[in-house]
OpenMM code with the backbone's topology and positions (N, CA, C; nanometers):
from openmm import Vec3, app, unit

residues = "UNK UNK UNK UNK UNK UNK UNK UNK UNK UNK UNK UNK UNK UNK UNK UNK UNK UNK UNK UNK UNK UNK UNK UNK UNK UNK UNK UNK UNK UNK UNK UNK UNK UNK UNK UNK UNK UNK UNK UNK UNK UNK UNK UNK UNK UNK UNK UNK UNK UNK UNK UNK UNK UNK UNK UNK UNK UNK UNK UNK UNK UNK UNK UNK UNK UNK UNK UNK UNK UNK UNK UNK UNK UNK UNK UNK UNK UNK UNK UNK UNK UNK UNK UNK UNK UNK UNK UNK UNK UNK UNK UNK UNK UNK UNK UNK UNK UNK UNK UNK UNK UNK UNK UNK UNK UNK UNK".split()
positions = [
    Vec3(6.4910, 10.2084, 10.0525),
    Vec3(6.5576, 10.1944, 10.1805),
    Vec3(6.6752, 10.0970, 10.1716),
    Vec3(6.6630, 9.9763, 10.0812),
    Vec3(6.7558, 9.8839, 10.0949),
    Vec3(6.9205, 9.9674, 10.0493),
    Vec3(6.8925, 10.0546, 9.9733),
    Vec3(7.0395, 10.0930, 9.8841),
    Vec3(7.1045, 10.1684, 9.9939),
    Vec3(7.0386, 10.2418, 10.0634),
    Vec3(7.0905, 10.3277, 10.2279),
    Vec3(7.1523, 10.2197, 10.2907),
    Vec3(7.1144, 10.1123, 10.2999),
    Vec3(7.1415, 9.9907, 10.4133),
    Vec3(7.2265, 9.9419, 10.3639),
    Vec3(7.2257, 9.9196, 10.1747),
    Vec3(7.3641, 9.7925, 10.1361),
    Vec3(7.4461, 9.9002, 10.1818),
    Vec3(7.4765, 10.0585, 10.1463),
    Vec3(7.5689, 10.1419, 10.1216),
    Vec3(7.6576, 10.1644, 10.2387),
    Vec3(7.5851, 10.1591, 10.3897),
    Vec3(7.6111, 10.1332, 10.5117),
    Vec3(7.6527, 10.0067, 10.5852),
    Vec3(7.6412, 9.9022, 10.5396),
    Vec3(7.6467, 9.7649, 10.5620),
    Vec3(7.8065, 9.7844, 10.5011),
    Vec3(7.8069, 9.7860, 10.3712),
    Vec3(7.9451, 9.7865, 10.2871),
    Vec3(8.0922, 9.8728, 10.3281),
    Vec3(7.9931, 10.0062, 10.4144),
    Vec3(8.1037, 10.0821, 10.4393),
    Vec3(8.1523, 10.0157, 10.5835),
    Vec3(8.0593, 9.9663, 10.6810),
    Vec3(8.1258, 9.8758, 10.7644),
    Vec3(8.2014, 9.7799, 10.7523),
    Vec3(8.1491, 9.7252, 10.6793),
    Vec3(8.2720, 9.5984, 10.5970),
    Vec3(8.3978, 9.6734, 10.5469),
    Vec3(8.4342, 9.7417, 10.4904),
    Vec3(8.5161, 9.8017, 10.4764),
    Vec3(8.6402, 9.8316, 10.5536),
    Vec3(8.5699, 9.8214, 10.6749),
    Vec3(8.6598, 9.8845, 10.8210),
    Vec3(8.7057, 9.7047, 10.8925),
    Vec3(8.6842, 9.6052, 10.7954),
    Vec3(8.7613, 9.5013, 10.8483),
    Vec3(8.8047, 9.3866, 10.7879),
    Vec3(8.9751, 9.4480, 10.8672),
    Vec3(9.0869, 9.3532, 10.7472),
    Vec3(9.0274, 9.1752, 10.7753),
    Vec3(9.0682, 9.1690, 10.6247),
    Vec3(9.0613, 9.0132, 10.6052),
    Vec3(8.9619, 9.0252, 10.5685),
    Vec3(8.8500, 9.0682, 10.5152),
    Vec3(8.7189, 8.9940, 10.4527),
    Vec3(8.6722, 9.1314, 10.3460),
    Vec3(8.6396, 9.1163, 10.2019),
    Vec3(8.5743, 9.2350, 10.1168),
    Vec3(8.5190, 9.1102, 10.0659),
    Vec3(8.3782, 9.2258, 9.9841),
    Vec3(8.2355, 9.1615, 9.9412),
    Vec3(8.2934, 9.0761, 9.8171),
    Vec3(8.2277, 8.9779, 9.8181),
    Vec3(8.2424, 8.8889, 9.7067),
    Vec3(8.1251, 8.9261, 9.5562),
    Vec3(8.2761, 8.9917, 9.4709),
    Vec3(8.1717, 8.9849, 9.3218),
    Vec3(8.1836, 8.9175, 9.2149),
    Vec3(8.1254, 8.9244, 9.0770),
    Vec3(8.1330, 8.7864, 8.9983),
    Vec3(8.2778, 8.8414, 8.9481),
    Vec3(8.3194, 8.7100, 8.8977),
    Vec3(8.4460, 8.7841, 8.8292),
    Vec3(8.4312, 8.8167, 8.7292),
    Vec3(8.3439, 8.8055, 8.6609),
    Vec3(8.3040, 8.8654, 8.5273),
    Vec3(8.2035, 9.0026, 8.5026),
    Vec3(8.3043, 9.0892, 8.6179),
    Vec3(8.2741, 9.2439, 8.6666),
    Vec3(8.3530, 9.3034, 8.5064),
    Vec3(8.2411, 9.3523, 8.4923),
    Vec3(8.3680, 9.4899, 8.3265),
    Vec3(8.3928, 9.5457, 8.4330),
    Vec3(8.5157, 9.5975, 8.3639),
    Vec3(8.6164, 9.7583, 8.4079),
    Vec3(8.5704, 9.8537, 8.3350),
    Vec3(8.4661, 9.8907, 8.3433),
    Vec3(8.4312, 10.0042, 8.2623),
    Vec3(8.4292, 10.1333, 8.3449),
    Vec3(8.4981, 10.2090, 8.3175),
    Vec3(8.4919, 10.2897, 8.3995),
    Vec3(8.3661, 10.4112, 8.4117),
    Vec3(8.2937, 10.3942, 8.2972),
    Vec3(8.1741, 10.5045, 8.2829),
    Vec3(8.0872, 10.3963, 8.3465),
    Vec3(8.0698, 10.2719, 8.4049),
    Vec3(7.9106, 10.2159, 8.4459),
    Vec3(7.8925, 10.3042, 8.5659),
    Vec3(7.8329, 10.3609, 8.6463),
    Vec3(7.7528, 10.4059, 8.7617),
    Vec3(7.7214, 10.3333, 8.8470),
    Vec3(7.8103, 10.2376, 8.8881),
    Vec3(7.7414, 10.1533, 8.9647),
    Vec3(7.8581, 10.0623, 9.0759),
    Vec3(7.7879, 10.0572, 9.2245),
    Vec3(7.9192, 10.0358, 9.2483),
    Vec3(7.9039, 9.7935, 9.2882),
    Vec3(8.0332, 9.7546, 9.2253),
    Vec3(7.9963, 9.6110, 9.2031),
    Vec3(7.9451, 9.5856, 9.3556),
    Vec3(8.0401, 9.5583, 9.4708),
    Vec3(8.0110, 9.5491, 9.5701),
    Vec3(7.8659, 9.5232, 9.5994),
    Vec3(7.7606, 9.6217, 9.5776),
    Vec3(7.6293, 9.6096, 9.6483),
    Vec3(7.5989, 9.4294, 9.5902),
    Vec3(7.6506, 9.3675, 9.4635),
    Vec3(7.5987, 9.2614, 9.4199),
    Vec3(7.5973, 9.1626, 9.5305),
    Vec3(7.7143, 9.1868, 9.6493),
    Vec3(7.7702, 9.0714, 9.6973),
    Vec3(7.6547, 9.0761, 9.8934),
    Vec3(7.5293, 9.2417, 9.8436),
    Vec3(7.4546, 9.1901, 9.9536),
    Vec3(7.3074, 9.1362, 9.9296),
    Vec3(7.2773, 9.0972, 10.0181),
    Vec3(7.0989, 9.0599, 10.0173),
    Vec3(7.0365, 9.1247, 10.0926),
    Vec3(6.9629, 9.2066, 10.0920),
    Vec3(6.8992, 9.2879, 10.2110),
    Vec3(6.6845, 9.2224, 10.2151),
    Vec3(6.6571, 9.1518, 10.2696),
    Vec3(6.5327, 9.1152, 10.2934),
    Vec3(6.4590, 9.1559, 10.4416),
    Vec3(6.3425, 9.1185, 10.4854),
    Vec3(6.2514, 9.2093, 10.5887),
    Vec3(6.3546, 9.1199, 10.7279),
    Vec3(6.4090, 8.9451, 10.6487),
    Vec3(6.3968, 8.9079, 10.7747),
    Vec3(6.5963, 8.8727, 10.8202),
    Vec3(6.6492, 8.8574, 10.6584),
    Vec3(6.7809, 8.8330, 10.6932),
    Vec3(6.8650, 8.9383, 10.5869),
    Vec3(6.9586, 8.9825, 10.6259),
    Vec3(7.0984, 9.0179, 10.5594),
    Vec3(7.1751, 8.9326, 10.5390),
    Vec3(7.2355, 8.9085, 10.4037),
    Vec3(7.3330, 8.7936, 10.3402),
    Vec3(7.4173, 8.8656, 10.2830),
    Vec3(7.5317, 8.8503, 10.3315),
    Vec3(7.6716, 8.9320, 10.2750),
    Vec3(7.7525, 8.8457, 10.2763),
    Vec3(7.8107, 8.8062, 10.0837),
    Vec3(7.9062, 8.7136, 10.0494),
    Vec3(8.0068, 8.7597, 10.0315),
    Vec3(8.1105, 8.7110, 10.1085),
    Vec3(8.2417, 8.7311, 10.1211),
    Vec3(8.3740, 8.6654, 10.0578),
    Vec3(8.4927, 8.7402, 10.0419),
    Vec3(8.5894, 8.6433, 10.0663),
    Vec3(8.6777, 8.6962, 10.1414),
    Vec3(8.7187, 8.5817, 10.1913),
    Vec3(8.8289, 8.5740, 10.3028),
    Vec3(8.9765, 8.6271, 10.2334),
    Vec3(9.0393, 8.6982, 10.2914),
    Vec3(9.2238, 8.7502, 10.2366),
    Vec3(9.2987, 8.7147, 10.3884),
    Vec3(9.2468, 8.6601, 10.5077),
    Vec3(9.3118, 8.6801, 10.6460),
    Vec3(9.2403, 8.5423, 10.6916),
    Vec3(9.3104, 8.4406, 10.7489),
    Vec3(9.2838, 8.3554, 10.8404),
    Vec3(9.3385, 8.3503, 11.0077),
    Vec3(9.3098, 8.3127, 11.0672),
    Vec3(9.1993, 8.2084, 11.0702),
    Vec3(9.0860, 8.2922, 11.0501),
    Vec3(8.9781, 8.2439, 11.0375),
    Vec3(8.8023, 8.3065, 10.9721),
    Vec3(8.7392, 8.3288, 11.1224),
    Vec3(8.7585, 8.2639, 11.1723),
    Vec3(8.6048, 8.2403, 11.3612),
    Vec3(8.6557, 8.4248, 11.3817),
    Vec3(8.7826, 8.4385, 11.4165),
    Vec3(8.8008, 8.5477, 11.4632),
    Vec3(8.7568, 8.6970, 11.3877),
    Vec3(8.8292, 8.6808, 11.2432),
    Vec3(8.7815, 8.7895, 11.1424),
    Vec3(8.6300, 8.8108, 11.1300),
    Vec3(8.5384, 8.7007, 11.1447),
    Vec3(8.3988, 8.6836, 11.1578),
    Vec3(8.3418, 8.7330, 11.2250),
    Vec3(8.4026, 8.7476, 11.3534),
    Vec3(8.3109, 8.7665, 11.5145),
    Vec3(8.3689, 8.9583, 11.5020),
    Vec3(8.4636, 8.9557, 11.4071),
    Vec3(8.4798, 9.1132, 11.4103),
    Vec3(8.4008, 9.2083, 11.3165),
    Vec3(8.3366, 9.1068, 11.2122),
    Vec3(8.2242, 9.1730, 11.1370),
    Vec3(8.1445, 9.1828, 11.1447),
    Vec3(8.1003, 9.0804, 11.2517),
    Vec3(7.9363, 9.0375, 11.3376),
    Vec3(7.9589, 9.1958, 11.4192),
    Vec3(8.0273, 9.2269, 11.5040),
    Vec3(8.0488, 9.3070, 11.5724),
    Vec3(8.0475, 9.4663, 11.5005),
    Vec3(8.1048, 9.4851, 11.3850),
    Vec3(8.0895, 9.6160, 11.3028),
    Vec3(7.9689, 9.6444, 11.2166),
    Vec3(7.9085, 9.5057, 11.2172),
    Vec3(7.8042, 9.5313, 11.1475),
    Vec3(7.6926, 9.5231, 11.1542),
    Vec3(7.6585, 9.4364, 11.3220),
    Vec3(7.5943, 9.4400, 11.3465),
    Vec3(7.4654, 9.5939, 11.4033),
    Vec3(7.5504, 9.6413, 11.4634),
    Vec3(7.4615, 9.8059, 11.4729),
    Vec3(7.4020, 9.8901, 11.3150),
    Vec3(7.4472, 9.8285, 11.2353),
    Vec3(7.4325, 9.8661, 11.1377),
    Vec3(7.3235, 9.7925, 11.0381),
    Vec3(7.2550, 9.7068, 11.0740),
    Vec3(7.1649, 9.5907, 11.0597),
    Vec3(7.0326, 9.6722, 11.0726),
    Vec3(6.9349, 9.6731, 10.9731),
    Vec3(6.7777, 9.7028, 10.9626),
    Vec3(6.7128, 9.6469, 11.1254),
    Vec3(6.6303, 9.7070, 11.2007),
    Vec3(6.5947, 9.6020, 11.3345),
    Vec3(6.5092, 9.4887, 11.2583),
    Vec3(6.5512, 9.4329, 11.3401),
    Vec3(6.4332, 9.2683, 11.3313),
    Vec3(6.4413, 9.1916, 11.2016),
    Vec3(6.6054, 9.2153, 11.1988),
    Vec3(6.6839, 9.1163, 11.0562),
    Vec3(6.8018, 9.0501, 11.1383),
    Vec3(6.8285, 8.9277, 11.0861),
    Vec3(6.9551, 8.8221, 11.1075),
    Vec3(7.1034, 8.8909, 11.0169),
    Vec3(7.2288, 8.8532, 11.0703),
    Vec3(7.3044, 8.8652, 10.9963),
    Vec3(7.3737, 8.6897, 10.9374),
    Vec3(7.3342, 8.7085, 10.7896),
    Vec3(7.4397, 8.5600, 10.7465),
    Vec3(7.5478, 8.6159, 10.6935),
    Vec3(7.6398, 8.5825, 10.7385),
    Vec3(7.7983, 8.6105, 10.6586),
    Vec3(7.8396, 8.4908, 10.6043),
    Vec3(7.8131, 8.4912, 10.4523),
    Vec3(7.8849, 8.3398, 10.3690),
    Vec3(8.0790, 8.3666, 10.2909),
    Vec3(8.1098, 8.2633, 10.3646),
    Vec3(8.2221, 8.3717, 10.2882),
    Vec3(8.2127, 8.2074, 10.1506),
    Vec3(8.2430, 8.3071, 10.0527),
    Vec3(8.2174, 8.2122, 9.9089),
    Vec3(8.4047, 8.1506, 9.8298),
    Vec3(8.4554, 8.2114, 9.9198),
    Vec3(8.6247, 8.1693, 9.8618),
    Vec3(8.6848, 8.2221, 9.9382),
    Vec3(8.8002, 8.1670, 9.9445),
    Vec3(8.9375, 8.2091, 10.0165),
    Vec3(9.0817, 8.2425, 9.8815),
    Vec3(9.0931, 8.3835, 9.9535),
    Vec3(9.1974, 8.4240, 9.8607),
    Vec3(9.3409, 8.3718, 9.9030),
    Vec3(9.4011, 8.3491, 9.7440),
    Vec3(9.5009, 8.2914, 9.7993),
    Vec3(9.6045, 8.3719, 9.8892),
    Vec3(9.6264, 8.4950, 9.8744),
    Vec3(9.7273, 8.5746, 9.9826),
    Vec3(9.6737, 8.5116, 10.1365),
    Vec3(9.5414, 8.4503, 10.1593),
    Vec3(9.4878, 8.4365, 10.2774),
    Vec3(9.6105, 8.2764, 10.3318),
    Vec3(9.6226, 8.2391, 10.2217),
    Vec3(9.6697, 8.0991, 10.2141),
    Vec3(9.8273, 8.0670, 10.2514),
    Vec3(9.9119, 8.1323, 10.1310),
    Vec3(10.0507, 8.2013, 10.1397),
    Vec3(10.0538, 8.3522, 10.1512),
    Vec3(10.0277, 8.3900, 10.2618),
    Vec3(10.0944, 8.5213, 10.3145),
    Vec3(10.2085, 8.6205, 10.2721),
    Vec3(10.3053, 8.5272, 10.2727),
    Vec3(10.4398, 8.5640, 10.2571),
    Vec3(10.4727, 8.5763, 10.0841),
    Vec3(10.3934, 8.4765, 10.0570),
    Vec3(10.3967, 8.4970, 9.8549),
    Vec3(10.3830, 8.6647, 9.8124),
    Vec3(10.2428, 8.6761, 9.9271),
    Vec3(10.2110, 8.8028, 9.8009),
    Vec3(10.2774, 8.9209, 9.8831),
    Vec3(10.3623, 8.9003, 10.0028),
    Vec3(10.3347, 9.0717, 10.0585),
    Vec3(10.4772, 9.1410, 9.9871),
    Vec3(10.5684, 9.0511, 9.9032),
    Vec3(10.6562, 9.1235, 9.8418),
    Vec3(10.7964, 9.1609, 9.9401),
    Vec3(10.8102, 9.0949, 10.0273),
    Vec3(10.8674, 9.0938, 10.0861),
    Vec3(10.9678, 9.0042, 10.0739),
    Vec3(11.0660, 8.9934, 10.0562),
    Vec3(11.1745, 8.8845, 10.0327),
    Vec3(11.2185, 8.8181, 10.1721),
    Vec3(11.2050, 8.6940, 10.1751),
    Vec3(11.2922, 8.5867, 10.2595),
    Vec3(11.3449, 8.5091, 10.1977),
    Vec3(11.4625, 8.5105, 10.2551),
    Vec3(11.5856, 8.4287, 10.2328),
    Vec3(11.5659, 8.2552, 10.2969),
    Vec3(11.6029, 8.2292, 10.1952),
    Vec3(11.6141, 8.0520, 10.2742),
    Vec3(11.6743, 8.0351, 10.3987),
    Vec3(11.6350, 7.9573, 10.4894),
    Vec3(11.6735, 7.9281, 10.5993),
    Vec3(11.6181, 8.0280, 10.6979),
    Vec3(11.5483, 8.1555, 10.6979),
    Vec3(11.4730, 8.2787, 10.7984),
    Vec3(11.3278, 8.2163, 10.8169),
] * unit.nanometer
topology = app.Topology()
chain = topology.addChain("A")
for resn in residues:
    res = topology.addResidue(resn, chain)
    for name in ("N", "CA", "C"):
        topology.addAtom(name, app.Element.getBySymbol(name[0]), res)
């Protein structure tokens, strides 16, 4: 039952900018493993769900209360949701660095 639930949990997450599952970085690129990394980053138990995150969008209260909200219907009954977010990416930080977009001094 749990792999139905990470697989559903994940695809909700999915549907909101600023936050994807947090995996180790020492994920191979292999492209023949079968397996998708993501599920690493949930916990599925009788009494809580733990889904580690990182942040790409600040401020966090708001992006948070929008995952509580997508993911919550999507929650086993008579389980908690913890959302840890475990790092902040730097695009979350400088914005403007990564979107490739050029500004000129003084704009």
């Amino acid at each position: 039952m749990s792999g139905a639930v990470v697989e559903e949990l994940l695809a909700a997450l999915r549907k909101v900018p600023g936050l994807r599952p947090a995996t180790p970085a020492t994920v191979p690129s292999l492209a023949w493993v079968p397996w998708d990394w993501d599920d690493l980053a949930v916990t599925v138990t009788p009494e809580v769900v733990e889904i580690r995150l990182v942040a790409t969008k600040l401020p966090l209260p708001p992006v948070l209360e929008h995952a509580e909200e997508l993911l919550g219907p999507v929650l086993p009954a008579g389980t908690r949701l913890r959302l840890v977010v475990t790092d902040i990416d730097r695009i979350a930080l400088h914005p403007r660095e990564e979107s490739g977009v050029d500004y000129p001094i003084g704009s």
